[in-house]
Every structure is written in structure tokens, then in C-alpha cells.
PyMOL commands that place a pseudoatom at each C-alpha (Angstrom):
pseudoatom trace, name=CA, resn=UNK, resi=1, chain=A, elem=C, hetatm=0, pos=[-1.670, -52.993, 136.507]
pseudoatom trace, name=CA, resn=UNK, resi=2, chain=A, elem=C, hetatm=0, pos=[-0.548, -49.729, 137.345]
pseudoatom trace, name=CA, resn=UNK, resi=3, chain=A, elem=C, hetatm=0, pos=[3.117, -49.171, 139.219]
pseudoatom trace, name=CA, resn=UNK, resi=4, chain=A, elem=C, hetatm=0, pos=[2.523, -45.851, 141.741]
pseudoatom trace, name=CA, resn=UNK, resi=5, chain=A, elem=C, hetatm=0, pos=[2.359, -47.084, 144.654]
pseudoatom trace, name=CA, resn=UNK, resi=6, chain=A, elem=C, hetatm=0, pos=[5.047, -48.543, 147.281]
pseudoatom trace, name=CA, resn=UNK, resi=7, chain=A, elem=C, hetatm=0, pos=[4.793, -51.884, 149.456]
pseudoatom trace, name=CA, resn=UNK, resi=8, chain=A, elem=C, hetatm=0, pos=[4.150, -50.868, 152.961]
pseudoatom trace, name=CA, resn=UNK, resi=9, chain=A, elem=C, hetatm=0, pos=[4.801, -53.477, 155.973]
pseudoatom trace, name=CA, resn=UNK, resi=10, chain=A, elem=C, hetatm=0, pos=[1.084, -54.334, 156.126]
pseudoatom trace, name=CA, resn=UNK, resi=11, chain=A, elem=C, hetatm=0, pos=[1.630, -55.130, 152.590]
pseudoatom trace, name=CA, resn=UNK, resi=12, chain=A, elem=C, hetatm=0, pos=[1.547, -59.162, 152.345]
pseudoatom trace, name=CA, resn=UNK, resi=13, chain=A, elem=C, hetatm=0, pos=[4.642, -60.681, 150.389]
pseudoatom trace, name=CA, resn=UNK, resi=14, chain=A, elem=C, hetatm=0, pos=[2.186, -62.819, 148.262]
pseudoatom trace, name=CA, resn=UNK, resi=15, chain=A, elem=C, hetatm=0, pos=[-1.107, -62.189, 146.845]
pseudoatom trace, name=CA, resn=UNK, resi=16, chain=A, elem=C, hetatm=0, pos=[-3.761, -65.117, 145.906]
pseudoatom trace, name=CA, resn=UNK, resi=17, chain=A, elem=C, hetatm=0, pos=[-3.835, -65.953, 142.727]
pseudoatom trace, name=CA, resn=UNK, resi=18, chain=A, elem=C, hetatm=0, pos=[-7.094, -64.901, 140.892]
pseudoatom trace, name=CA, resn=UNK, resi=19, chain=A, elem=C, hetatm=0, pos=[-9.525, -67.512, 139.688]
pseudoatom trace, name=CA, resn=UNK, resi=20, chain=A, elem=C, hetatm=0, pos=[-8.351, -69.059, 136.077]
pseudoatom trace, name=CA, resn=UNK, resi=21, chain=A, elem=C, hetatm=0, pos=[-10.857, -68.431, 133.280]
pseudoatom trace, name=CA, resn=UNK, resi=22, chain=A, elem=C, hetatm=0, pos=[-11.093, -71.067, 130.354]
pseudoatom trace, name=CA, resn=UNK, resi=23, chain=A, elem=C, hetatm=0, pos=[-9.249, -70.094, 127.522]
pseudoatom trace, name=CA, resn=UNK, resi=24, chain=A, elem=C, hetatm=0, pos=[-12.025, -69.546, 125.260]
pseudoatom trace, name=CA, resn=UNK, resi=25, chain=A, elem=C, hetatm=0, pos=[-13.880, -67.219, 127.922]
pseudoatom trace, name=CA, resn=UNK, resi=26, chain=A, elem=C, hetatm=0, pos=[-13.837, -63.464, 126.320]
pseudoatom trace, name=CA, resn=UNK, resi=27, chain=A, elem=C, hetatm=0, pos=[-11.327, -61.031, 127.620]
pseudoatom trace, name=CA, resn=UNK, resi=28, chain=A, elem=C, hetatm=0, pos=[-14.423, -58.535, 128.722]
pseudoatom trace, name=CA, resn=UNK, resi=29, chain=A, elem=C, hetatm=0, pos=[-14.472, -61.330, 131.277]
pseudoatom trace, name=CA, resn=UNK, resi=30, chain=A, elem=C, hetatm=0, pos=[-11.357, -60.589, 133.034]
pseudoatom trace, name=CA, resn=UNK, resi=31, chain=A, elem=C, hetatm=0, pos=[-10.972, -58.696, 135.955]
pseudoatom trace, name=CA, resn=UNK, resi=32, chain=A, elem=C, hetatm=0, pos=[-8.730, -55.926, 136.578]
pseudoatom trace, name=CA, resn=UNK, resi=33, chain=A, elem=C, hetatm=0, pos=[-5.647, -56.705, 138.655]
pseudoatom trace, name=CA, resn=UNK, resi=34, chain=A, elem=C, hetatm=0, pos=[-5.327, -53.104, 140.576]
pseudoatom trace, name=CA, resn=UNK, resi=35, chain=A, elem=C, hetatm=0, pos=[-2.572, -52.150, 143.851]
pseudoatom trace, name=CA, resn=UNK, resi=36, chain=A, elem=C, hetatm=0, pos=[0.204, -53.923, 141.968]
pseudoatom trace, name=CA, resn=UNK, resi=37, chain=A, elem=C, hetatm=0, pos=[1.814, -50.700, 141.438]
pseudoatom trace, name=CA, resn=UNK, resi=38, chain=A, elem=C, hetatm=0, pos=[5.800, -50.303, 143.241]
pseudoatom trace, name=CA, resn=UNK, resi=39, chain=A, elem=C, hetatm=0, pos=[5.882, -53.985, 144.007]
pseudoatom trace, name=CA, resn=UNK, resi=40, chain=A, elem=C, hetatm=0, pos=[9.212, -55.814, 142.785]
pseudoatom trace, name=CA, resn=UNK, resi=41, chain=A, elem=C, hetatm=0, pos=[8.868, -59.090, 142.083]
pseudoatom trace, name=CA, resn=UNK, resi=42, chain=A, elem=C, hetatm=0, pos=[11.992, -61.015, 142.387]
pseudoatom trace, name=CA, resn=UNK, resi=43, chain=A, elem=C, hetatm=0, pos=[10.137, -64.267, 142.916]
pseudoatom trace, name=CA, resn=UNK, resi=44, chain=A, elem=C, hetatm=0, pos=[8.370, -65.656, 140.128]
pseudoatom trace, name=CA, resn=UNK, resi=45, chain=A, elem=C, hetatm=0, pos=[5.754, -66.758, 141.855]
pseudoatom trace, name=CA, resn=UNK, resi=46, chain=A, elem=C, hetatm=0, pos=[4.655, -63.371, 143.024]
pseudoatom trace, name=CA, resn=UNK, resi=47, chain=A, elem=C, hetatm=0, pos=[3.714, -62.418, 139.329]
pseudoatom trace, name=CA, resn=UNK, resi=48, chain=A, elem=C, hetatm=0, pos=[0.554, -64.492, 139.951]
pseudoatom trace, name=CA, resn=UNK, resi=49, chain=A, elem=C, hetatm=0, pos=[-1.196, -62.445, 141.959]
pseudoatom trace, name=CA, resn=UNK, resi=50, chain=A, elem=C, hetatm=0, pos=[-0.218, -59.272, 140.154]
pseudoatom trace, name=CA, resn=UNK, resi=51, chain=A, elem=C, hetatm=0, pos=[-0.411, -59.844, 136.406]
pseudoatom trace, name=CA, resn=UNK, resi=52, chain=A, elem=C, hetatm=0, pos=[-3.822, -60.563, 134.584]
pseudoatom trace, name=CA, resn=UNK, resi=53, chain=A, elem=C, hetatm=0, pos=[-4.030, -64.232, 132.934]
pseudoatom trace, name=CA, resn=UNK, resi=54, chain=A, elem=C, hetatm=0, pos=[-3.292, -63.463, 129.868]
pseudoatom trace, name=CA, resn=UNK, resi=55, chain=A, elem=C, hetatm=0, pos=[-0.241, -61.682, 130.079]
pseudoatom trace, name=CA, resn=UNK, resi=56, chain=A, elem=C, hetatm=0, pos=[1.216, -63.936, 132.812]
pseudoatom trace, name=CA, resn=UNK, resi=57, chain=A, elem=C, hetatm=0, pos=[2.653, -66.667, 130.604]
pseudoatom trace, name=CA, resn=UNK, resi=58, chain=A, elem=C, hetatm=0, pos=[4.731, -64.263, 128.939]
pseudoatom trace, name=CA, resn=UNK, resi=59, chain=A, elem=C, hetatm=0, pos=[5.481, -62.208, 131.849]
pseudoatom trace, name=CA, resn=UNK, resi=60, chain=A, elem=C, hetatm=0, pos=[6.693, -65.503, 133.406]
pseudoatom trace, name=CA, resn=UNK, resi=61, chain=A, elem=C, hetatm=0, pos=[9.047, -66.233, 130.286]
pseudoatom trace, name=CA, resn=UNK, resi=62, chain=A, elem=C, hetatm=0, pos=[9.992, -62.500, 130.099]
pseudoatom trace, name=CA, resn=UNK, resi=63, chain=A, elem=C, hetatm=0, pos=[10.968, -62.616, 133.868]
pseudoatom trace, name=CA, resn=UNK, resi=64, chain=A, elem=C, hetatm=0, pos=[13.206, -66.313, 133.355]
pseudoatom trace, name=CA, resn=UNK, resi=65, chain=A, elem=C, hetatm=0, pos=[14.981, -64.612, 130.510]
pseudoatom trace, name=CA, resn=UNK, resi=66, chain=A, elem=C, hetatm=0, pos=[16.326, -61.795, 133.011]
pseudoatom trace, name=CA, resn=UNK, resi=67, chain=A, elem=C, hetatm=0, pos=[13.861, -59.262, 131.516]
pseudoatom trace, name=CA, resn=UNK, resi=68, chain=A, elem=C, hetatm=0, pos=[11.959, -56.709, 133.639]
pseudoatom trace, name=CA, resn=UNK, resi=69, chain=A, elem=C, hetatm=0, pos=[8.523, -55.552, 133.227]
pseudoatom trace, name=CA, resn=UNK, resi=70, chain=A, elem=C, hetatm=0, pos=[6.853, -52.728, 134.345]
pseudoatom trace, name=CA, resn=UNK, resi=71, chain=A, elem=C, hetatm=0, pos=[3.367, -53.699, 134.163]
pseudoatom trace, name=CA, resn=UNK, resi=72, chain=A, elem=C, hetatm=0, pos=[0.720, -55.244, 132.221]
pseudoatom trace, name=CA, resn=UNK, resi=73, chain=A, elem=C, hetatm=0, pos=[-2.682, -55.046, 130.837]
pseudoatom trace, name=CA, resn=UNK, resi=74, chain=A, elem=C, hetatm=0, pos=[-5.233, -57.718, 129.675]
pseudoatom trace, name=CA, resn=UNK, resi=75, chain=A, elem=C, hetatm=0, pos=[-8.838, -57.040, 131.035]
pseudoatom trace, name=CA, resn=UNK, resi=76, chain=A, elem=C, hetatm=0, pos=[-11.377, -56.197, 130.125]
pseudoatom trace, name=CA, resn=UNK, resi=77, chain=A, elem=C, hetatm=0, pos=[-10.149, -52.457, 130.559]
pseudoatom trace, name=CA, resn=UNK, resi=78, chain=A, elem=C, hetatm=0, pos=[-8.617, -53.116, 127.506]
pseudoatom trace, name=CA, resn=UNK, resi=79, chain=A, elem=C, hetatm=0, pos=[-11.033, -54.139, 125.085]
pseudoatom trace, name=CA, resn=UNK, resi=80, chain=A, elem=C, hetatm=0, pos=[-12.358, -50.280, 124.204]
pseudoatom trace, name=CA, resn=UNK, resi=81, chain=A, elem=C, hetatm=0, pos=[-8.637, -48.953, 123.654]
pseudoatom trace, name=CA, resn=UNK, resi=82, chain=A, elem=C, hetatm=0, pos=[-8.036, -51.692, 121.349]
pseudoatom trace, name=CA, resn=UNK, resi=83, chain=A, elem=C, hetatm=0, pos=[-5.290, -53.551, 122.665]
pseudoatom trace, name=CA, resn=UNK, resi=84, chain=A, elem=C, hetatm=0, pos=[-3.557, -55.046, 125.906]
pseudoatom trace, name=CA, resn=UNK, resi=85, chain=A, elem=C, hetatm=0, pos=[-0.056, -54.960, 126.666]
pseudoatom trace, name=CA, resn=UNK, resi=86, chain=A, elem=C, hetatm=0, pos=[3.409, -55.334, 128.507]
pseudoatom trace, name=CA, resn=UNK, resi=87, chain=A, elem=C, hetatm=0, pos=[5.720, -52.818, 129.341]
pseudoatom trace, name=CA, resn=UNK, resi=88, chain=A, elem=C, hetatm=0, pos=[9.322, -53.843, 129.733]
pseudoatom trace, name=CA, resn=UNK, resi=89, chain=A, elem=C, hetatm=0, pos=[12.440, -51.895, 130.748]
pseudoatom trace, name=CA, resn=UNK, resi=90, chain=A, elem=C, hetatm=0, pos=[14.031, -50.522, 127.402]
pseudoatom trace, name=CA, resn=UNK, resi=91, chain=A, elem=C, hetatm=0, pos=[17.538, -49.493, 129.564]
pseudoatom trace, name=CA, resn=UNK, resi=92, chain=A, elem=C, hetatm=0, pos=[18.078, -52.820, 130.776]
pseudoatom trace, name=CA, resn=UNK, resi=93, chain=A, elem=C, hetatm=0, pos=[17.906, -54.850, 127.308]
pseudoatom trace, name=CA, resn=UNK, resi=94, chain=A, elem=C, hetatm=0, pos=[20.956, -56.950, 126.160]
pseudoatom trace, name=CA, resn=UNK, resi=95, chain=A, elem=C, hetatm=0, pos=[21.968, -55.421, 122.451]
pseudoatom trace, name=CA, resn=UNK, resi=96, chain=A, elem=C, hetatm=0, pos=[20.696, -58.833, 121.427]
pseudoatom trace, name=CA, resn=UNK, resi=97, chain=A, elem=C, hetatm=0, pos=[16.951, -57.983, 122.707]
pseudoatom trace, name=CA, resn=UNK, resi=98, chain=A, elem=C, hetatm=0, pos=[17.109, -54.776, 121.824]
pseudoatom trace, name=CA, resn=UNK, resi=99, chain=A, elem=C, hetatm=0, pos=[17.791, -55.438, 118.274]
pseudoatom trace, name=CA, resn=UNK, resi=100, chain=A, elem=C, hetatm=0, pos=[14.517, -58.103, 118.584]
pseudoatom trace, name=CA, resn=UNK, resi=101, chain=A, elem=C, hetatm=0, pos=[12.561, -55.173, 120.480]
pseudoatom trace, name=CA, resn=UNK, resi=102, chain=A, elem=C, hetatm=0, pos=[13.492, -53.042, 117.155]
pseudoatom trace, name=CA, resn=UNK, resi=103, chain=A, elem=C, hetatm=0, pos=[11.744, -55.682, 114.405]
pseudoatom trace, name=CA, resn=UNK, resi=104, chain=A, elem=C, hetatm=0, pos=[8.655, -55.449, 116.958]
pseudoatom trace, name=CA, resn=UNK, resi=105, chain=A, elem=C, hetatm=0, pos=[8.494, -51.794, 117.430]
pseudoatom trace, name=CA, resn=UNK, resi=106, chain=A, elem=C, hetatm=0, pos=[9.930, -48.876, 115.685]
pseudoatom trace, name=CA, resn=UNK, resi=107, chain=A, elem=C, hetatm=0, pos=[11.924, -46.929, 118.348]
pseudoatom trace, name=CA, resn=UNK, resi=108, chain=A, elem=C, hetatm=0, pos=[13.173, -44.781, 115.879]
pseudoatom trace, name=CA, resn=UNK, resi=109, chain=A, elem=C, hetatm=0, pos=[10.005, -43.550, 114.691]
pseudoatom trace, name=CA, resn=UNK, resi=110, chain=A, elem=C, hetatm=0, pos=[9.852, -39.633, 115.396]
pseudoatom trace, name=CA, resn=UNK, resi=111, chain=A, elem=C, hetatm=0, pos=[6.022, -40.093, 116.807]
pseudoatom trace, name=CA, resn=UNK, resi=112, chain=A, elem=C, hetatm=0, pos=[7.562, -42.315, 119.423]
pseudoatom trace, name=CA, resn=UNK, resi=113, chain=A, elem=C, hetatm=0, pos=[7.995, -40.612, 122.618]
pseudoatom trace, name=CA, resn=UNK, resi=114, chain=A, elem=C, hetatm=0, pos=[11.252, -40.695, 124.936]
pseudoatom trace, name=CA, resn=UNK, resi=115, chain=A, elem=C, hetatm=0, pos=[8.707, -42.335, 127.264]
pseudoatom trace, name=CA, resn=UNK, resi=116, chain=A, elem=C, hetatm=0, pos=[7.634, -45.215, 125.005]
pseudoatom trace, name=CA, resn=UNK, resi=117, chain=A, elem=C, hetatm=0, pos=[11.501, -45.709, 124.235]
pseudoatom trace, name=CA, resn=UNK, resi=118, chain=A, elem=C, hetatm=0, pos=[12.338, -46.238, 127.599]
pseudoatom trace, name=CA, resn=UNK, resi=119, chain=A, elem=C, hetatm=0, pos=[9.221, -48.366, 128.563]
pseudoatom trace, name=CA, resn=UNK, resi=120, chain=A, elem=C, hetatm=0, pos=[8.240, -50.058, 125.213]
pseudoatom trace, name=CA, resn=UNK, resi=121, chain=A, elem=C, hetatm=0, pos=[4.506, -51.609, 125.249]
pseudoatom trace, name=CA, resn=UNK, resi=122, chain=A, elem=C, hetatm=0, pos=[4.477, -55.291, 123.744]
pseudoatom trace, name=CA, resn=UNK, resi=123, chain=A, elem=C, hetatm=0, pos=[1.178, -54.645, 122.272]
pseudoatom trace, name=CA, resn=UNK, resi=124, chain=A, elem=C, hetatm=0, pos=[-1.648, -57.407, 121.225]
pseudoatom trace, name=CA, resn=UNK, resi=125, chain=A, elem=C, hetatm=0, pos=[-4.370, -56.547, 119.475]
pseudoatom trace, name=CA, resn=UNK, resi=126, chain=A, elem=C, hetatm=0, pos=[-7.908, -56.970, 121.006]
pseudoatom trace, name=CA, resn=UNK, resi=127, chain=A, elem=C, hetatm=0, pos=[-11.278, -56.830, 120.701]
pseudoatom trace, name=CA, resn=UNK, resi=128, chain=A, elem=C, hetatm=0, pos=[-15.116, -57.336, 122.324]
pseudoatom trace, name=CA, resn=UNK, resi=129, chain=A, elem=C, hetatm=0, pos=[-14.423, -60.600, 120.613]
pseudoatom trace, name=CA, resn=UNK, resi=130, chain=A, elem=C, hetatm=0, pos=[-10.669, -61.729, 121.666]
pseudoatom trace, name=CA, resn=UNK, resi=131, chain=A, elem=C, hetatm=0, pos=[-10.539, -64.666, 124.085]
pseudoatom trace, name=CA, resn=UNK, resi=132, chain=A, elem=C, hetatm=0, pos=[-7.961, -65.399, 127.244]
pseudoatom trace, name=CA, resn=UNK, resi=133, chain=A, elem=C, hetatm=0, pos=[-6.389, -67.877, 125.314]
pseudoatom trace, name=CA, resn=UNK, resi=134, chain=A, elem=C, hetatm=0, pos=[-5.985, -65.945, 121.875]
pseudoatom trace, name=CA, resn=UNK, resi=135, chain=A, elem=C, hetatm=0, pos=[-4.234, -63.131, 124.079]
pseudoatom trace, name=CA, resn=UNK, resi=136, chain=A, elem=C, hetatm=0, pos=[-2.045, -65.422, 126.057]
pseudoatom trace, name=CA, resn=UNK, resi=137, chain=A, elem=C, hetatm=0, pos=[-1.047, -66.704, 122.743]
pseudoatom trace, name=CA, resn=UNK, resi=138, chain=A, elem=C, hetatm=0, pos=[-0.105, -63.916, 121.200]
pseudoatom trace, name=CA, resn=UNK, resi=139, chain=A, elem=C, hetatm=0, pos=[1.703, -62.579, 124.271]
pseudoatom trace, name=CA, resn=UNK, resi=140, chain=A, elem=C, hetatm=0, pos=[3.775, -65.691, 123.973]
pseudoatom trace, name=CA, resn=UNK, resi=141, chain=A, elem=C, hetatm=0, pos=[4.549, -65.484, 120.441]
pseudoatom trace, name=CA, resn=UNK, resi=142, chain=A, elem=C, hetatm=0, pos=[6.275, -62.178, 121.279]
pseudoatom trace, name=CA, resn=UNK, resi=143, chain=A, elem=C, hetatm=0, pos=[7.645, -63.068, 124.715]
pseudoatom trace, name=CA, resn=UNK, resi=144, chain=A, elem=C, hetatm=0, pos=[9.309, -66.042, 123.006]
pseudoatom trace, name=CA, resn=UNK, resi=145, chain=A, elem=C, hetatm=0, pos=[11.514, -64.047, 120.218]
pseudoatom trace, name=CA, resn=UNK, resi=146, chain=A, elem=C, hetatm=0, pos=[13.369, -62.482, 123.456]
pseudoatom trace, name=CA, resn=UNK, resi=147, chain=A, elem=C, hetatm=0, pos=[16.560, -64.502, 124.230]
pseudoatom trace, name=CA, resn=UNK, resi=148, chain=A, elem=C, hetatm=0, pos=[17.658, -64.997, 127.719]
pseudoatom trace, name=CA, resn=UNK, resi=149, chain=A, elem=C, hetatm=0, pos=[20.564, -62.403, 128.794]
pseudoatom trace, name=CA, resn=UNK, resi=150, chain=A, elem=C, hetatm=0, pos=[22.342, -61.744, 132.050]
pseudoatom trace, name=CA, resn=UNK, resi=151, chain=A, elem=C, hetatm=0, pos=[22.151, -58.010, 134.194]
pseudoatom trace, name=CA, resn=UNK, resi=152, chain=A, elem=C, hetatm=0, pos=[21.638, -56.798, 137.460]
pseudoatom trace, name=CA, resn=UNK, resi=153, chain=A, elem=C, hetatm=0, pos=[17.765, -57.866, 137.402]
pseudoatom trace, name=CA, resn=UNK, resi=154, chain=A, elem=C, hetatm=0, pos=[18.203, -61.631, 136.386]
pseudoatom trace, name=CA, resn=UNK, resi=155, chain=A, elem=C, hetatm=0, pos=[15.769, -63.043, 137.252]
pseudoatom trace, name=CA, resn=UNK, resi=156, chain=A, elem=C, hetatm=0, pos=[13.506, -60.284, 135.708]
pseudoatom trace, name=CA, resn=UNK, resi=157, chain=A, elem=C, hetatm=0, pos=[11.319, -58.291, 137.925]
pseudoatom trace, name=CA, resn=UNK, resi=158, chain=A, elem=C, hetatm=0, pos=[8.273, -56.184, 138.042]
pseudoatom trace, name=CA, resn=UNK, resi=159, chain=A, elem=C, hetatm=0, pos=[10.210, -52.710, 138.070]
pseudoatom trace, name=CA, resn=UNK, resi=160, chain=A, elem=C, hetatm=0, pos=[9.366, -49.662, 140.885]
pseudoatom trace, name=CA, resn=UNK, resi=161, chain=A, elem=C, hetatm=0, pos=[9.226, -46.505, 138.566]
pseudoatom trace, name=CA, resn=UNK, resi=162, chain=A, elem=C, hetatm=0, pos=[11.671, -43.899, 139.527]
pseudoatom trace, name=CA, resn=UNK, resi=163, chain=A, elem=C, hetatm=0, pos=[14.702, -45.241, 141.369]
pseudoatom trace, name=CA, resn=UNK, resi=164, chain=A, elem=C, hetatm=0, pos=[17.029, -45.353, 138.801]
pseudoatom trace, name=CA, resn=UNK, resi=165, chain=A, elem=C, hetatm=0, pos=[15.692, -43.214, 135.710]
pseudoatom trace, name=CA, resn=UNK, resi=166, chain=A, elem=C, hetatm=0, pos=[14.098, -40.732, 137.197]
pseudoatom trace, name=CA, resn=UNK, resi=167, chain=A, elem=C, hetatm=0, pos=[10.857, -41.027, 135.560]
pseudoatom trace, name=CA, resn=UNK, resi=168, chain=A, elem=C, hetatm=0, pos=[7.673, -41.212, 138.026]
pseudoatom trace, name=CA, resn=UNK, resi=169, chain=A, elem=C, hetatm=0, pos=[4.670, -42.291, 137.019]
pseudoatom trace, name=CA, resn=UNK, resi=170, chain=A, elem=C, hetatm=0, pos=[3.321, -38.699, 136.512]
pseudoatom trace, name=CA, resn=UNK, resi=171, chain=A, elem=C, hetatm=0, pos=[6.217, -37.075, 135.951]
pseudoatom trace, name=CA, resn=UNK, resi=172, chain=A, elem=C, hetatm=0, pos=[7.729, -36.301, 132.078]
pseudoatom trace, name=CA, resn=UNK, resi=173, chain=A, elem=C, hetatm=0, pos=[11.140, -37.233, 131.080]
pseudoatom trace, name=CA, resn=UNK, resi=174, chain=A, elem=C, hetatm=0, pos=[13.231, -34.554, 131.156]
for i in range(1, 174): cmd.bond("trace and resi %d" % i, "trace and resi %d" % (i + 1))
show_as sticks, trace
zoom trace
């Protein structure tokens, strides 16, 4: 799901949800979810239509812990890079989930970029042969570690690159 583009008036407030695939169908047989990109989700609902299936249970319990995400991948896009993921707001992190975000991923790794620090990837590995249902699994396992906290985006939300940190989509970090 990519995050470049604004809503626009024409722009409905809901989109359908896409059809549900069993859990043991492959991952190669999930469809992109595209033109999610500058949307803010404040309802939870609204992550339906905007997140693949197998990222959207932990999106869910990302977004009811006051966590915001930026996007997420896990289609079938993803099988030849290796892995799908979820990108969540670094800034906006109680200490608490920070410190969890740290056992996951090694922020202060020098081959980490100032771009991955401030939008970490919650990364699952996958492959030709990963299923919906291994994915969503595994996305849970890490969405679960993540306590709830309390901030100026709780509920979570999908986040609209930009407004506050002044990172674009195609635009470095200063």
C-alpha cells in the first residue's frame, strides 16, 4: 500500500472490503491493495478496504493500541523481495514500545537508515510457499508484543507522510 497520494472530495470515505481468501490459500494469491496512499484512517473500519488480509489483523490491533501505521504489504508483490511488512510511526512510540520495537529491530545498527528509524518495517518472512494464514500469524505474533499507550493518534491511524516530519514519500531526510 503505498502513502503518496491525498483524499480528494470524489474520494469515498469507505472502500469495499476485498474478497477473503482461505487461510491456507498462498500469498502469490493476494491481490495488491493500490490508491491507499494519504488516506488517514481514524476509523477502524476503514483499514479494511486499505490493508491486504494478512496484515489487517495486526494493523487492527496496532491501530486499538494507539499505534499508527504507515502502510503495509502482503501480496503477492511481496513474495520475490522476500518478505511483507508494516510500517509504523517510530516518533510517536510510548518509551514502553519503543523499547519492544528495539528487541524486534536493531535501530541502532549503523546500516540502518534515518529513514528506517523513523518508519520501522515489522517484517515477516515470505515465500512462493507462505500462506494468508501463516502471514497473518506471524503479523500477530509481533503486533501483540506492542502494549497499548495513549498520544495524539489514539486510536492509531494510517499516517499521511509529510505533515509533521517533513519526510515525503520521495524526498530524503534531511
Amino acid at each position: 500500500m503505498s502513502h503518496t497520494e491525498r483524499p480528494g472530495p470524489e474520494r469515498p470515505d469507505r472502500r469495499p472490503r476485498p474478497e477473503q481468501l482461505p487461510f491456507d490459500a498462498p500469498l502469490a494469491e493476494v491481490a495488491s491493495i493500490s490508491g491507499g496512499g494519504g488516506v488517514v484512517v481514524e476509523r477502524k473500519e476503514d483499514l479494511a478496504g486499505l490493508v491486504e488480509q494478512p496484515a489487517l489483523a495486526a494493523c487492527l490491533a496496532l491501530h486499538e493500541k494507539g499505534i499508527t501505521t504507515f502502510g503495509a504489504s502482503a501480496c503477492r508483490n511481496d513474495v520475490p523481495h522476500g518478505y511483507a511488512w508494516i510500517q509504523i510511526r517510530f516518533d510517536q512510540l510510548s518509551d514502553e514500545n519503543r523499547a519492544i520495537l528495539s528487541g524486534l529491530i536493531d535501530l541502532a545498527d549503523p546500516m540502518v537508515d534515518l529513514r528506517a528509524r523513523l518508519r520501522p518495517q515489522l517484517m515477516v518472512p515470505v515465500t512462493d510457499r507462505s500462506t494468508v494464514g501463516e502471514v497473518e500469524a506471524a503479523f500477530r505474533e509481533l503486533a501483540d508484543r506492542f502494549v497499548p499507550q495513549d498520544g495524539p493518534d489514539r486510536p492509531g491511524s494510517l499516517y499521511v507522510p509529510g505533515e509533521s516530519d517533513g519526510i515525503g514519500p520521495s524526498e530524503e531526510p534531511a
